[in-house]
PyMOL Python script that loads the backbone (N, CA, C, O; Angstrom):
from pymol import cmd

cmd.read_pdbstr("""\
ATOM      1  N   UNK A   1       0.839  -1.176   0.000  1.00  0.00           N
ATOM      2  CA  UNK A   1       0.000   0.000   0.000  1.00  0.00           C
ATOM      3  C   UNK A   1       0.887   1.244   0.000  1.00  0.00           C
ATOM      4  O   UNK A   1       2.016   1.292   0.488  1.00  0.00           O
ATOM      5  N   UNK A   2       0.183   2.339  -0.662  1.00  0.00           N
ATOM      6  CA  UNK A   2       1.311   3.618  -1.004  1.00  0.00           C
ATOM      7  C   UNK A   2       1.324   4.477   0.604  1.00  0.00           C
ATOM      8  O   UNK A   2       0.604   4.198   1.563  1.00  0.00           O
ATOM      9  N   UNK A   3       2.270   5.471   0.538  1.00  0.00           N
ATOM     10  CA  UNK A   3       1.973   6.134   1.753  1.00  0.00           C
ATOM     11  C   UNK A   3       1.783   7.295   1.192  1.00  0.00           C
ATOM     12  O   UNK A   3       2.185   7.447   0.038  1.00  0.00           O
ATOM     13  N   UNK A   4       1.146   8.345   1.860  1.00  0.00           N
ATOM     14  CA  UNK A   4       1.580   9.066   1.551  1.00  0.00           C
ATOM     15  C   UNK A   4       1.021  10.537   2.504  1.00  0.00           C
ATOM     16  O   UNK A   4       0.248  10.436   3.457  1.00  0.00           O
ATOM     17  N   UNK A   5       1.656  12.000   1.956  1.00  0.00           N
ATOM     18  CA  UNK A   5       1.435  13.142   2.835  1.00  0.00           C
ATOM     19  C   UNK A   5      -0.195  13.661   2.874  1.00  0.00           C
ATOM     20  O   UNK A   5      -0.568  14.382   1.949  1.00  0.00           O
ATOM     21  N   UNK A   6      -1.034  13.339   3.805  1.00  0.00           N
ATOM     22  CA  UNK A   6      -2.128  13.208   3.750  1.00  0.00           C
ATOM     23  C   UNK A   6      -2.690  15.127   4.004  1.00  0.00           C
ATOM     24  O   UNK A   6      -2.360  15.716   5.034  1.00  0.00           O
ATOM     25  N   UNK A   7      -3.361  15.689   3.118  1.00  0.00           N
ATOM     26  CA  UNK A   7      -3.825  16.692   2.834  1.00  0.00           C
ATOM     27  C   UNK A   7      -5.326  17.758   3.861  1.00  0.00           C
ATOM     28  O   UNK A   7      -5.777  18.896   3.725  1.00  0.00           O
ATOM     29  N   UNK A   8      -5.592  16.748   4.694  1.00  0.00           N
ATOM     30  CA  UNK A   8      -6.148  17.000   5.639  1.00  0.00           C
ATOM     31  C   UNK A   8      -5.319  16.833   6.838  1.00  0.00           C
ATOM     32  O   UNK A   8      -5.023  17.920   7.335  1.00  0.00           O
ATOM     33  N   UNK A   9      -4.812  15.727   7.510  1.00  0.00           N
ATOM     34  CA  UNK A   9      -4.216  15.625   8.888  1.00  0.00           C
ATOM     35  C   UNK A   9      -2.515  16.248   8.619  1.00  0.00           C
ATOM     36  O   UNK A   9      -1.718  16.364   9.549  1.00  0.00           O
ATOM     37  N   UNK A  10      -2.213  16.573   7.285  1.00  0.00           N
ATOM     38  CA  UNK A  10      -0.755  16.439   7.084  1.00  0.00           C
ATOM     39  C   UNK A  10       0.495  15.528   7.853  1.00  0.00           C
ATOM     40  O   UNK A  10       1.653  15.885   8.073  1.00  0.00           O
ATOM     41  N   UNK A  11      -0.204  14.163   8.190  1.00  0.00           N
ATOM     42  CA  UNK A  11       0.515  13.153   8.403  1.00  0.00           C
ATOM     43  C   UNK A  11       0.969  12.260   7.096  1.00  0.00           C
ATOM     44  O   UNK A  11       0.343  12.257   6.036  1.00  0.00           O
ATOM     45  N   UNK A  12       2.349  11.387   7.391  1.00  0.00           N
ATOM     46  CA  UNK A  12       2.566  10.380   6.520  1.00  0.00           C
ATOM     47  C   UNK A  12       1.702   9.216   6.894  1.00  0.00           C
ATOM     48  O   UNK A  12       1.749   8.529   7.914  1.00  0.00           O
ATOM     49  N   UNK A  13       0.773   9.119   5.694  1.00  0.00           N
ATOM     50  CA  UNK A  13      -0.187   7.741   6.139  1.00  0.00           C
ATOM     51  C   UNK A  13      -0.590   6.904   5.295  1.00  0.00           C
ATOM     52  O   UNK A  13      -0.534   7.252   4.116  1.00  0.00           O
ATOM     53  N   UNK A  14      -0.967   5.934   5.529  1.00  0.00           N
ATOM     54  CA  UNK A  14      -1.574   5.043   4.274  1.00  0.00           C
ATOM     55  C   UNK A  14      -2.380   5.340   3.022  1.00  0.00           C
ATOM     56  O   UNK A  14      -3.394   5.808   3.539  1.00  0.00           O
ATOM     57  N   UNK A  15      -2.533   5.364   2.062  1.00  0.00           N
ATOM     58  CA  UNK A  15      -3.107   6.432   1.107  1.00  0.00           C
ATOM     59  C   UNK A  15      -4.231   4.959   0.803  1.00  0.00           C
ATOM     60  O   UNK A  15      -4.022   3.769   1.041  1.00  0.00           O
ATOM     61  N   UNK A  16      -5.520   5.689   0.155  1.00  0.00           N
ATOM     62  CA  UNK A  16      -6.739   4.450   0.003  1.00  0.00           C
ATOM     63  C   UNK A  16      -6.748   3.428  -1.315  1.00  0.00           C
ATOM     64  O   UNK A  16      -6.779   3.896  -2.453  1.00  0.00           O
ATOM     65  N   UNK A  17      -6.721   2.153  -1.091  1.00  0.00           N
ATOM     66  CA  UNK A  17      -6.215   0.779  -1.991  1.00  0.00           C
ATOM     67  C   UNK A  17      -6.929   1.359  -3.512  1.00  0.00           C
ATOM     68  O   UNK A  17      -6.386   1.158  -4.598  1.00  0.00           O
ATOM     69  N   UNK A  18      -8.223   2.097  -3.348  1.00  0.00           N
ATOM     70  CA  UNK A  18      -8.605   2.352  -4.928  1.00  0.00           C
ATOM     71  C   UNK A  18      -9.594   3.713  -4.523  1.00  0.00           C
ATOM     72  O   UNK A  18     -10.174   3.842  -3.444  1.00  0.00           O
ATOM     73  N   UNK A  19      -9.632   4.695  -5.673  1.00  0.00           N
ATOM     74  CA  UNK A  19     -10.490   5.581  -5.982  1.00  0.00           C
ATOM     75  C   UNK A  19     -11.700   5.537  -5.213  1.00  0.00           C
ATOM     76  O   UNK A  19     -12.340   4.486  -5.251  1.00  0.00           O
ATOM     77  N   UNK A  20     -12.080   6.386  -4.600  1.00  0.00           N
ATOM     78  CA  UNK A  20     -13.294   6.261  -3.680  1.00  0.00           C
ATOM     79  C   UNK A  20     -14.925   6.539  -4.334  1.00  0.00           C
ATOM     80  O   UNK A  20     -16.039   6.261  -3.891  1.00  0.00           O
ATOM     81  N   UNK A  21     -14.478   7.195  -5.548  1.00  0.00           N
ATOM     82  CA  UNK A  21     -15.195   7.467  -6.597  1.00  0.00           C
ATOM     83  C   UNK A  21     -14.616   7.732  -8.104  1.00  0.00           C
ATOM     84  O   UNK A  21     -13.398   7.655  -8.270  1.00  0.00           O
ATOM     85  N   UNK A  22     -15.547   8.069  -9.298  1.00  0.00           N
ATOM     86  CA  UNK A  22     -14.873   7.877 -10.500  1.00  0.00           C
ATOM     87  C   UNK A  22     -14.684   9.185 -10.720  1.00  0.00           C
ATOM     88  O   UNK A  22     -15.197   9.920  -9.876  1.00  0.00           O
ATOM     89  N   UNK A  23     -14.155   9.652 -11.517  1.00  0.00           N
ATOM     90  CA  UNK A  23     -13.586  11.018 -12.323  1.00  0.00           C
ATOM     91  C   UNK A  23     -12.101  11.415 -10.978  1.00  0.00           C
ATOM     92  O   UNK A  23     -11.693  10.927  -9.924  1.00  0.00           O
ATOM     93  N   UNK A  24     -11.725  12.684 -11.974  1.00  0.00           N
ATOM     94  CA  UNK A  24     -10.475  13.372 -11.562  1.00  0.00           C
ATOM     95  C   UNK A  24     -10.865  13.341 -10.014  1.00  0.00           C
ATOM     96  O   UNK A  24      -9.823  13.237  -9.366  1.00  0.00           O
ATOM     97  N   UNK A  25     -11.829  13.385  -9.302  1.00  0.00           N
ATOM     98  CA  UNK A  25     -11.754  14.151  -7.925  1.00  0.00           C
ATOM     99  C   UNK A  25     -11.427  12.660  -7.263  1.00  0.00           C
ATOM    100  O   UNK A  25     -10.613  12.735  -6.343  1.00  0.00           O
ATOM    101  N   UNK A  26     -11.799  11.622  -7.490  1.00  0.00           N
ATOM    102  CA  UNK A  26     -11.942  10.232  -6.943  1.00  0.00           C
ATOM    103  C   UNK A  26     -10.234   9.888  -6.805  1.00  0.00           C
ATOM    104  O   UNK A  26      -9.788   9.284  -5.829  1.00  0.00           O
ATOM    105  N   UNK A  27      -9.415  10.346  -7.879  1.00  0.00           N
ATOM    106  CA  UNK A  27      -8.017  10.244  -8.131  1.00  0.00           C
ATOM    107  C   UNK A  27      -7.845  11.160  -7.183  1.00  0.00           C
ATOM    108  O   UNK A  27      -7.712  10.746  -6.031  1.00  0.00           O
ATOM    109  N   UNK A  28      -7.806  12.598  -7.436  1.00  0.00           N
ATOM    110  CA  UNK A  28      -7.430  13.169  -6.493  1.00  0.00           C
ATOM    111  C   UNK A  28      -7.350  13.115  -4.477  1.00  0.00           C
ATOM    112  O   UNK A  28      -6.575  13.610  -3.659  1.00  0.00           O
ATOM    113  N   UNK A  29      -8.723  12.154  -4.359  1.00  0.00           N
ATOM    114  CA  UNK A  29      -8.917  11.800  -3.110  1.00  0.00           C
ATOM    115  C   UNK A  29      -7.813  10.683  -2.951  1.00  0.00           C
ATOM    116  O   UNK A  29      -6.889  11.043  -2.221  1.00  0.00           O
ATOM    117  N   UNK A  30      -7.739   9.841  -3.293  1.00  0.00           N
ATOM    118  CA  UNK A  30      -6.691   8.544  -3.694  1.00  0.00           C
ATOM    119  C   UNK A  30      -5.137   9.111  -3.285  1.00  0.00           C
ATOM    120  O   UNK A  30      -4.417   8.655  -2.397  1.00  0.00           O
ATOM    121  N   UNK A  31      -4.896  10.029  -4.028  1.00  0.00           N
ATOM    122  CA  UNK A  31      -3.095  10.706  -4.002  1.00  0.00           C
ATOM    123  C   UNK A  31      -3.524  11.738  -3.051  1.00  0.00           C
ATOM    124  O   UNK A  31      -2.842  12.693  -3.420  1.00  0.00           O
ATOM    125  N   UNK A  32      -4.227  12.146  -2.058  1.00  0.00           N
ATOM    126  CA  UNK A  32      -4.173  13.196  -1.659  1.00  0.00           C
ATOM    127  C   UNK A  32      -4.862  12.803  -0.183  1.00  0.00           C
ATOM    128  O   UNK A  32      -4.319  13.565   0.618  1.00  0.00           O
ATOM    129  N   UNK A  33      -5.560  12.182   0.342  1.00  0.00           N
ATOM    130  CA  UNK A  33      -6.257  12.058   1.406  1.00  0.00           C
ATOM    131  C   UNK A  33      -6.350  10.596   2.167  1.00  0.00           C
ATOM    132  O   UNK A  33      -6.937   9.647   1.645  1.00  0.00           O
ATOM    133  N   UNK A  34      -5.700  10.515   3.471  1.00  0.00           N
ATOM    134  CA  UNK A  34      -5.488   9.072   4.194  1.00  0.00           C
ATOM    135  C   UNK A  34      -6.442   8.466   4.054  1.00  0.00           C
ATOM    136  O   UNK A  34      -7.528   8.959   3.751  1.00  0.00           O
ATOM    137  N   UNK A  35      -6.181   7.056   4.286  1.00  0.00           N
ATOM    138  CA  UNK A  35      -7.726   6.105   4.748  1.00  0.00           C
ATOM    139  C   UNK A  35      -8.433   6.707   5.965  1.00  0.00           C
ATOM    140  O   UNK A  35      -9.648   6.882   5.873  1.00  0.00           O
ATOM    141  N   UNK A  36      -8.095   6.886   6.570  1.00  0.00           N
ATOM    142  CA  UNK A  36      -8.171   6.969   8.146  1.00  0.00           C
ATOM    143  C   UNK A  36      -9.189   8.514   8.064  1.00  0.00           C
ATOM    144  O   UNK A  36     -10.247   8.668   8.675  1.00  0.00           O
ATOM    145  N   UNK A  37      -8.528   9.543   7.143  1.00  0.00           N
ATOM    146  CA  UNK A  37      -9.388  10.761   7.056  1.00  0.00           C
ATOM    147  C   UNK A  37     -10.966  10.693   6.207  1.00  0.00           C
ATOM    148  O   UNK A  37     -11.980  11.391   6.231  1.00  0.00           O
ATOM    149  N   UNK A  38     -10.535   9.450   5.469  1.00  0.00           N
ATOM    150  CA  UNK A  38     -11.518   9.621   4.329  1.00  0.00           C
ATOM    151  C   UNK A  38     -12.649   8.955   5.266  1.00  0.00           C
ATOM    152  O   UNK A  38     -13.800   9.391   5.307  1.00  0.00           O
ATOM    153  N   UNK A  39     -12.167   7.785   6.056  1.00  0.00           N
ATOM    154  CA  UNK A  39     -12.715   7.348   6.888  1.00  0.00           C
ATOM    155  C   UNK A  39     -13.661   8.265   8.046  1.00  0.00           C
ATOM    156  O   UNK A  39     -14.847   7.936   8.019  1.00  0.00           O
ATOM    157  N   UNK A  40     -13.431   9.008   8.729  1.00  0.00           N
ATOM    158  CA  UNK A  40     -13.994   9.993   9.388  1.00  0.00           C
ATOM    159  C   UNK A  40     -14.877  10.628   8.373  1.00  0.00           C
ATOM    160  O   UNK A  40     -16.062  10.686   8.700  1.00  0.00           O
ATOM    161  N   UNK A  41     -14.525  11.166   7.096  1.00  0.00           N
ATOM    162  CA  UNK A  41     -15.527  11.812   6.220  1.00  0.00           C
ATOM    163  C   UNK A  41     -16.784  11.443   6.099  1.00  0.00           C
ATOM    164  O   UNK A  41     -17.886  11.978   6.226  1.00  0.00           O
ATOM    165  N   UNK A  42     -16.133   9.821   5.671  1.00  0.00           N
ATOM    166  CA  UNK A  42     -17.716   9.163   5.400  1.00  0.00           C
ATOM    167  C   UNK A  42     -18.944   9.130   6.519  1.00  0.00           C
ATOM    168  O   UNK A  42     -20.133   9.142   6.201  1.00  0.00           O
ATOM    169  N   UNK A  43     -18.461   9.087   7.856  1.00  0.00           N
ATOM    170  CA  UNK A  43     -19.067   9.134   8.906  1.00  0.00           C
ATOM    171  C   UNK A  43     -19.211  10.921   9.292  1.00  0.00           C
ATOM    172  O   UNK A  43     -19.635  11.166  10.421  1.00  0.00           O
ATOM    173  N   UNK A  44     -18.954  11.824   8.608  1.00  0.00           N
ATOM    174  CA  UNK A  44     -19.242  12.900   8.991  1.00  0.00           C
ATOM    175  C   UNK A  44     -20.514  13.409   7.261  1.00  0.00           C
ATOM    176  O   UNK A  44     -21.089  14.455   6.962  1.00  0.00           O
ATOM    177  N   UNK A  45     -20.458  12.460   6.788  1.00  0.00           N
ATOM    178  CA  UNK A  45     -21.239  12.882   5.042  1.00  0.00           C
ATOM    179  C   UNK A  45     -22.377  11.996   5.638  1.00  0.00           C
ATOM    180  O   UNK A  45     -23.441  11.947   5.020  1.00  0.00           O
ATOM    181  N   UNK A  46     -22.270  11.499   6.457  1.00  0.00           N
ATOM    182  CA  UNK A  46     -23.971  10.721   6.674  1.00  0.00           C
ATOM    183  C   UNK A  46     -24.403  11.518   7.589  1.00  0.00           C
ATOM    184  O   UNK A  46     -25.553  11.932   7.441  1.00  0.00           O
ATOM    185  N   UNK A  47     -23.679  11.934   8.708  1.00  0.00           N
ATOM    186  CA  UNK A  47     -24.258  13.405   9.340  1.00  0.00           C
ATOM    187  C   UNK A  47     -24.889  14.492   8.686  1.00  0.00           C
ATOM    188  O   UNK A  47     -26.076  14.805   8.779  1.00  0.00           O
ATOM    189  N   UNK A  48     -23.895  15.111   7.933  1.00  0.00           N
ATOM    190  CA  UNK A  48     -24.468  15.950   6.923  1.00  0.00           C
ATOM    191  C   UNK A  48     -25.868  16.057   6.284  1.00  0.00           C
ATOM    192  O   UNK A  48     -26.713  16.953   6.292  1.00  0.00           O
ATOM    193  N   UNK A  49     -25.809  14.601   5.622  1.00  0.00           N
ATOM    194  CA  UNK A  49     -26.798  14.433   5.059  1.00  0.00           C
ATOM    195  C   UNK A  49     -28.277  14.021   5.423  1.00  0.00           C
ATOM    196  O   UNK A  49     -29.267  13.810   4.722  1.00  0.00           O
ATOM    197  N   UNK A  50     -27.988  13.977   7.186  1.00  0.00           N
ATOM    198  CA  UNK A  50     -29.448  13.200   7.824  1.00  0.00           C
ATOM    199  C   UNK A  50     -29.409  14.760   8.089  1.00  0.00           C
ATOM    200  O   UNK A  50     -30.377  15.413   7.698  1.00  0.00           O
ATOM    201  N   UNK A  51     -28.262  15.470   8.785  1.00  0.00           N
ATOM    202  CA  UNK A  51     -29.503  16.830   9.421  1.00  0.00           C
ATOM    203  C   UNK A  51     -29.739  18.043   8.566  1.00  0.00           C
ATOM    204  O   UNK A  51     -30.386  19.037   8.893  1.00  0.00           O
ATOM    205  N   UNK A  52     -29.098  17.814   7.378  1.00  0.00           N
ATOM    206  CA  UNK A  52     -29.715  18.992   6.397  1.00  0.00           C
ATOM    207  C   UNK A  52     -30.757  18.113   5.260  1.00  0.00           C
ATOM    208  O   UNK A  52     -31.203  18.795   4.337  1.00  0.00           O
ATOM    209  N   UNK A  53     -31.042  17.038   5.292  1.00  0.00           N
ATOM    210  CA  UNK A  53     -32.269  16.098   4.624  1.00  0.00           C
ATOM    211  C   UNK A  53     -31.586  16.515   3.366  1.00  0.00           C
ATOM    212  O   UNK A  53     -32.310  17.417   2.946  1.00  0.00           O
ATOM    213  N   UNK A  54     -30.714  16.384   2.628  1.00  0.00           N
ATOM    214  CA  UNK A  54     -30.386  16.382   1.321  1.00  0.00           C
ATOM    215  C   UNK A  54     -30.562  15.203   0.637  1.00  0.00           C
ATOM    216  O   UNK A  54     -30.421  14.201   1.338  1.00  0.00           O
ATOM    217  N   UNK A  55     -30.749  15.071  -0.182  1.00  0.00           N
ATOM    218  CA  UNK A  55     -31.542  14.340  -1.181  1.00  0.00           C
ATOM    219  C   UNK A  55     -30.418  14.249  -2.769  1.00  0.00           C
ATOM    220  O   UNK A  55     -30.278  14.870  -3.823  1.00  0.00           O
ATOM    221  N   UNK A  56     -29.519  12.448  -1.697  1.00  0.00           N
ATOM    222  CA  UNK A  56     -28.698  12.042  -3.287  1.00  0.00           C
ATOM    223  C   UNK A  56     -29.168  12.121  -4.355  1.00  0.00           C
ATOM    224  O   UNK A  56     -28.262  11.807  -5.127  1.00  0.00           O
ATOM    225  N   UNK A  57     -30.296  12.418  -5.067  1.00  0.00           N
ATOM    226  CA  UNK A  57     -30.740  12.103  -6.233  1.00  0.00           C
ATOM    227  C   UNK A  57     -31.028  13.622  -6.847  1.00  0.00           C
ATOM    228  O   UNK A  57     -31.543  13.738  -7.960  1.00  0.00           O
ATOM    229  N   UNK A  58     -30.717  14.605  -6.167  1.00  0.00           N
ATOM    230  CA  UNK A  58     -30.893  16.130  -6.576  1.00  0.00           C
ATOM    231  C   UNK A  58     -29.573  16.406  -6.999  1.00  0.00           C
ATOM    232  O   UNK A  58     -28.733  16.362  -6.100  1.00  0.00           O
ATOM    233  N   UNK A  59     -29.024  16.782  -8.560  1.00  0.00           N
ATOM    234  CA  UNK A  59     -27.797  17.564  -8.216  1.00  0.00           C
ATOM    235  C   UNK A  59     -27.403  18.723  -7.623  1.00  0.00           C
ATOM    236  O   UNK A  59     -26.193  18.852  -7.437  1.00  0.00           O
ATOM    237  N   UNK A  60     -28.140  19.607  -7.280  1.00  0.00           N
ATOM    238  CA  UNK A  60     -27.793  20.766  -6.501  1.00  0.00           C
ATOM    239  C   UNK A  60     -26.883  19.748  -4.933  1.00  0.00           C
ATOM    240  O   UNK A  60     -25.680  19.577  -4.736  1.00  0.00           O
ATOM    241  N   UNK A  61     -28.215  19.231  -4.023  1.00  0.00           N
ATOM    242  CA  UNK A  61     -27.447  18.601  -3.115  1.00  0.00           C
ATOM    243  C   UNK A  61     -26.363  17.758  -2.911  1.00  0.00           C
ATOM    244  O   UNK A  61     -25.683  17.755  -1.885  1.00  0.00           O
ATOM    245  N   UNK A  62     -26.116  16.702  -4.338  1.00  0.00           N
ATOM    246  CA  UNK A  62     -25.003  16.586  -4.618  1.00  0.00           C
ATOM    247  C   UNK A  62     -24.109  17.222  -4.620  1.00  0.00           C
ATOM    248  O   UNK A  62     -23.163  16.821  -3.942  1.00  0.00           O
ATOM    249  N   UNK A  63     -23.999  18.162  -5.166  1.00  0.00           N
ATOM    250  CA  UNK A  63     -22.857  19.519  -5.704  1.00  0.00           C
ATOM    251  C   UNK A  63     -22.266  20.388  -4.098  1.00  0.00           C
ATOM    252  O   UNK A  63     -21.134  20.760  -3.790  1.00  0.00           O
ATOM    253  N   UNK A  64     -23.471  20.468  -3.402  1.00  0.00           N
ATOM    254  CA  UNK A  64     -23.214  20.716  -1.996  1.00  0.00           C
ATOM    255  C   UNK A  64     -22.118  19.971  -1.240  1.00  0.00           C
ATOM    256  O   UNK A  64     -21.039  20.356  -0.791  1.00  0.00           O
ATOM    257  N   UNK A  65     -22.736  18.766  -1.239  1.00  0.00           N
ATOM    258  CA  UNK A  65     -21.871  18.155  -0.367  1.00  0.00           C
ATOM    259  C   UNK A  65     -21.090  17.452  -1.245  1.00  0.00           C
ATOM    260  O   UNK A  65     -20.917  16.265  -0.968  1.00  0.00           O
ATOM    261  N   UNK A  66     -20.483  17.966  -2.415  1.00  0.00           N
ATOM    262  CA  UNK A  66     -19.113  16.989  -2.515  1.00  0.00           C
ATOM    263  C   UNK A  66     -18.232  18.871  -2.349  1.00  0.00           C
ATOM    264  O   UNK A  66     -17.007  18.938  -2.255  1.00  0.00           O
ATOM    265  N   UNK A  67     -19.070  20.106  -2.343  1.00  0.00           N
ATOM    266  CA  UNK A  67     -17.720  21.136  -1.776  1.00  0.00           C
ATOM    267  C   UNK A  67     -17.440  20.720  -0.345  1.00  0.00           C
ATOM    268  O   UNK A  67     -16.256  20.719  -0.010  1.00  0.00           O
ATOM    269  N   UNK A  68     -18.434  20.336   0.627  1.00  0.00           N
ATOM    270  CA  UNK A  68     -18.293  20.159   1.683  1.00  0.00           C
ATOM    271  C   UNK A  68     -17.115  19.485   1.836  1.00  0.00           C
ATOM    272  O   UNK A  68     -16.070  19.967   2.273  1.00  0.00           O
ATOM    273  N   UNK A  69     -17.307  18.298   1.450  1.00  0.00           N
ATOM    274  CA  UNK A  69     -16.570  17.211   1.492  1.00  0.00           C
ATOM    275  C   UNK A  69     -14.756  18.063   1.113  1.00  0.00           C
ATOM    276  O   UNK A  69     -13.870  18.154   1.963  1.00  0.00           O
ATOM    277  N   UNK A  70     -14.643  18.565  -0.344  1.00  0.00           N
ATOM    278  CA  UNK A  70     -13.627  18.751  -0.899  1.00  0.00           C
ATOM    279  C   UNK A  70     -12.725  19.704   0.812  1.00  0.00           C
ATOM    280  O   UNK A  70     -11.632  19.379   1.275  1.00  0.00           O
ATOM    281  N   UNK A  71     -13.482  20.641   1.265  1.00  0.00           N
ATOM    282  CA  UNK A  71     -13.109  21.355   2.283  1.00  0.00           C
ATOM    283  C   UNK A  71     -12.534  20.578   3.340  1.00  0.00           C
ATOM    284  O   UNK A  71     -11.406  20.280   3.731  1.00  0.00           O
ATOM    285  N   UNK A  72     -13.535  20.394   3.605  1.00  0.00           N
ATOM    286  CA  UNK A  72     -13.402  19.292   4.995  1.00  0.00           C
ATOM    287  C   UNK A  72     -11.672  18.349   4.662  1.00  0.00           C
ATOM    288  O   UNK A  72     -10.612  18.529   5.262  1.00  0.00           O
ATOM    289  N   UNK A  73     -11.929  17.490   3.653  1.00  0.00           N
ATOM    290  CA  UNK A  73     -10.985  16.890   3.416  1.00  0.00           C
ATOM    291  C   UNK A  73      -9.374  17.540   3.458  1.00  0.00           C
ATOM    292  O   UNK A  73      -8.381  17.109   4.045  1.00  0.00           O
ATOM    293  N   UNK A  74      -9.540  18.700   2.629  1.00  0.00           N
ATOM    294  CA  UNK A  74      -8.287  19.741   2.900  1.00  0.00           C
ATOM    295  C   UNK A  74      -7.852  20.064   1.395  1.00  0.00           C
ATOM    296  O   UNK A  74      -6.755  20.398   0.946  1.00  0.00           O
ATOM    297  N   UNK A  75      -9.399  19.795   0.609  1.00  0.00           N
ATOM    298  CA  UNK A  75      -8.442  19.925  -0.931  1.00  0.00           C
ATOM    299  C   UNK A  75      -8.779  21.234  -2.033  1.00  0.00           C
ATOM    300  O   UNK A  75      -8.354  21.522  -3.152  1.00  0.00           O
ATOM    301  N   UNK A  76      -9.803  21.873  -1.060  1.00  0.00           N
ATOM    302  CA  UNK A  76      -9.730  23.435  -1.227  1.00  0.00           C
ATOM    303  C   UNK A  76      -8.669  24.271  -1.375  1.00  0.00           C
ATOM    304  O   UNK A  76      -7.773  24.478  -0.556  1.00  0.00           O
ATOM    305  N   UNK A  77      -8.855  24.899  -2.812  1.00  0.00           N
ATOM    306  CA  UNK A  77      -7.321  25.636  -2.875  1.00  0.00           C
ATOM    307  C   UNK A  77      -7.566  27.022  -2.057  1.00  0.00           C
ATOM    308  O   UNK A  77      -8.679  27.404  -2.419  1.00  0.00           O
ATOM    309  N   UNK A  78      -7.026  27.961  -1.105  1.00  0.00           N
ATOM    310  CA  UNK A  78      -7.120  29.001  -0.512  1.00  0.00           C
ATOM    311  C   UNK A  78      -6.322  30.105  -1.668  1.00  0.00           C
ATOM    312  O   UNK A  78      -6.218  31.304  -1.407  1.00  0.00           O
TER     313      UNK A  78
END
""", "prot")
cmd.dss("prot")
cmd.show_as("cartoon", "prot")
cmd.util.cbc("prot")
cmd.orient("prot")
């Protein structure tokens, strides 16, 4: 498994065995964000999504929470 400088915790850490999703951002999560962080995400994107009732099947709410996500994670450019 790769290691690598993880973009949220900025630790050296295990980087995730495959793409967490498809297109550029799924890669980008892959080379850029630990298991361990992505891990917490997912358990903070089901939060998200029970107390603001967003609705996977809307793209607006989609589009929401994958900036959320991009932030959270640490892959917001400032």
């Amino acid at each position: 498994m790769a290691t690598i400088v993880c973009a949220r915790c900025g630790k050296s850490a295990e980087a995730l065995d495959n793409p967490p999703m498809g297109g550029q951002l799924g890669a980008t999560i892959q080379e850029r964000v630990c298991a361990n962080c992505y891990a917490e995400w997912l358990s903070q994107q089901n939060l998200l999504i029970n107390h603001y009732a967003l609705n996977m099947s809307d793209s607006d709410d989609r589009k929401k929470l994958i900036e959320v996500m991009k932030e959270y994670l640490g892959l917001v450019k400032v």
